[in-house]
C-alpha positions as semicolon CSV with decimal commas, in nm:
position;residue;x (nm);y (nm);z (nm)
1;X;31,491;9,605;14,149
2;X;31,566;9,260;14,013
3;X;31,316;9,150;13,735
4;X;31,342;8,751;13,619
5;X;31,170;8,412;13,554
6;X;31,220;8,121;13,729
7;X;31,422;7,798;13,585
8;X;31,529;7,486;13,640
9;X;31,862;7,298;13,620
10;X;31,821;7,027;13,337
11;X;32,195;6,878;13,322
12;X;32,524;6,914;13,307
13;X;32,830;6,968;13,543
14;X;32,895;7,202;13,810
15;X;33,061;7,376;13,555
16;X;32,805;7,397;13,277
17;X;32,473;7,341;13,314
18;X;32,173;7,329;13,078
19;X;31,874;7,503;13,223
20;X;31,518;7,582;13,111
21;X;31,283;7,875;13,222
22;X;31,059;7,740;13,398
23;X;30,854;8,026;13,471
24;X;30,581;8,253;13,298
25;X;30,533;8,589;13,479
26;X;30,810;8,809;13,521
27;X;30,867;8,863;13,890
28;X;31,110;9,145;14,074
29;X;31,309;9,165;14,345
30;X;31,494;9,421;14,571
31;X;31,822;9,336;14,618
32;X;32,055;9,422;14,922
33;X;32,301;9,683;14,842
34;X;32,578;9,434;15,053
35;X;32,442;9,166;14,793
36;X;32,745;8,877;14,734
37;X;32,680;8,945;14,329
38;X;32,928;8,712;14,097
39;X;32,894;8,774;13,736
40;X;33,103;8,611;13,479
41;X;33,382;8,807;13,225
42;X;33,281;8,781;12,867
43;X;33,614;8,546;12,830
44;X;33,484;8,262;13,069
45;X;33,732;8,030;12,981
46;X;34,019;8,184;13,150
47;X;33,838;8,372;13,391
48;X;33,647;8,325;13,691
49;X;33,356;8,533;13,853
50;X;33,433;8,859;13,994
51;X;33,259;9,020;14,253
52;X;33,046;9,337;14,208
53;X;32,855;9,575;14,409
54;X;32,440;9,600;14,364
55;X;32,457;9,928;14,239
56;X;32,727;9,780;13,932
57;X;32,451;9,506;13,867
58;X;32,194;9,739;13,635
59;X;32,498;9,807;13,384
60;X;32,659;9,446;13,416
61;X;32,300;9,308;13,320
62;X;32,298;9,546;13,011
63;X;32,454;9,317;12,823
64;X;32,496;8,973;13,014
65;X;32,738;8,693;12,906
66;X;32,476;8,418;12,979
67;X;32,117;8,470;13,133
68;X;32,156;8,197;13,431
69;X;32,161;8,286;13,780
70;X;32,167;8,157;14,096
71;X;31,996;8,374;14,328
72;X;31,919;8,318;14,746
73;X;31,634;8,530;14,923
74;X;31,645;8,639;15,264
75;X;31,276;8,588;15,417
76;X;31,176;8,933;15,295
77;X;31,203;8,808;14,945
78;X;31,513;9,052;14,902
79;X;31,834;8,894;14,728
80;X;32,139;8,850;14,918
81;X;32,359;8,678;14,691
82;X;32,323;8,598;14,289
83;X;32,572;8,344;14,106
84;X;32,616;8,385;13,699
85;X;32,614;8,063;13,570
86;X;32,872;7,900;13,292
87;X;32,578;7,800;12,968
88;X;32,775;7,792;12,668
């Protein structure tokens, strides 16, 4: 289960963005165990995302490099893939 807040983009490139929660509630989500997850390595600026599986997700969100993600739904309301995003 997948617990967040809403936000939205404010600025910046595709590269780094500024974003602000935009949301109030916490809401949850299931997420597909074939979930597309990319998280970003602490060392961002020689690295790019790497794939994980769901069930690395819980420990990779222990301790997240930045708090932004993309995140698409299927029509169940179940993610199927989740983007870190760059905020320095």
């Amino acid at each position: 289960m997948l617990t967040y807040r809403t936000a939205a983009r404010l600025c910046g490139g595709e590269d780094d963005g500024a974003y602000e929660t935009t949301g109030t509630k916490d809401l949850q989500a299931k997420i597909d165990p074939a979930a597309k997850i990319l998280m970003l390595p602490a060392d961002v600026a020689t690295s790019s995302a790497q794939q994980i599986t769901a069930a690395e997700l819980p420990a990779a969100m222990a301790t997240p490099t930045f708090q932004y993600f993309g995140v698409t739904f299927d029509p169940t309301g179940t993610v199927v893939t989740m983007e870190q995003y760059f905020h320095p």
